[in-house]
N, C-alpha and C positions, 0 to 999 in steps of 0.2 A: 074346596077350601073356602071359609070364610074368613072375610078380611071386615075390623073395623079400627077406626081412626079417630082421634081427639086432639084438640088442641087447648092449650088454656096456659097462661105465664108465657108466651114463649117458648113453649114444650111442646113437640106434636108426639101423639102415642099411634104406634100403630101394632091390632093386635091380629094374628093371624093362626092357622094348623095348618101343619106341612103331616106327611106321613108318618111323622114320626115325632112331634112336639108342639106343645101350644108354647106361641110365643109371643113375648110382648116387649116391643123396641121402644126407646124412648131416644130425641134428638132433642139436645138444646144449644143451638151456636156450634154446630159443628162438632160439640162432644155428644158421644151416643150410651147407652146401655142398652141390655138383652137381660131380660127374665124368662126362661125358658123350664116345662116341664112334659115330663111324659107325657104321651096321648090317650094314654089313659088316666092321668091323673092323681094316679096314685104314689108319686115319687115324688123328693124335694124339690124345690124351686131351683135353680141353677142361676146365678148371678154374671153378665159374663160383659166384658166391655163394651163387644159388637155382637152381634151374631154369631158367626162365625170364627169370632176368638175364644178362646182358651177360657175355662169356667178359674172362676173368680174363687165362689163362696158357693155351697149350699145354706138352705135354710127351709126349715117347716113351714113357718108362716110365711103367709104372704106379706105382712106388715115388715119385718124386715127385712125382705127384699128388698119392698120398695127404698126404706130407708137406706138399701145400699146402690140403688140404682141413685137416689136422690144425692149420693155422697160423689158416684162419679159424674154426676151432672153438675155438680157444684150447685144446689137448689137444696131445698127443703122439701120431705116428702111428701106434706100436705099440696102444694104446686102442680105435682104429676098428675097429668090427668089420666086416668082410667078408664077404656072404654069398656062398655058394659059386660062384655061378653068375658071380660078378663078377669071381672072382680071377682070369680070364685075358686081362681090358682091360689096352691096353697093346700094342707092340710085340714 
């Protein structure tokens, strides 16, 4: 499993593959998001409040996802930071 990590605003990103999704968590002040997609990569983004809760939203693009993670962080999506490995979830 590789794991990578960002911080920037007061956001830490952290993106990681389990067996069965690439995921990328975002914390800010204690509110979190989860974008989450197949391991293979070929299925919509899932938008989900933590990890392990209940999918929110699908979406194609990766662009709003972020904008929906950015809505339950209470931030703006440009903020969020992105680590590298993660920028190409998404369609």
């Amino acid at each position: 499993m590789s794991e990578q990590e960002a911080t920037a605003n007061g956001i830490s990103a952290r993106y990681y593959v389990t067996d069965s999704e690439r995921v990328l968590e975002f914390d800010r002040d204690g509110r979190t998001a989860a974008i989450a997609q197949n391991i293979d990569g070929y299925a919509m983004l899932k938008v989900r409040p933590t990890v392990d809760g209940d999918e929110l939203e699908r979406y194609y693009g990766f662009d709003m996802a972020l904008d929906h993670a950015a809505e339950l962080l209470g931030t703006s999506p440009h903020d969020l930071p992105v680590p590298e490995d993660a920028a190409d979830m998404g369609m």
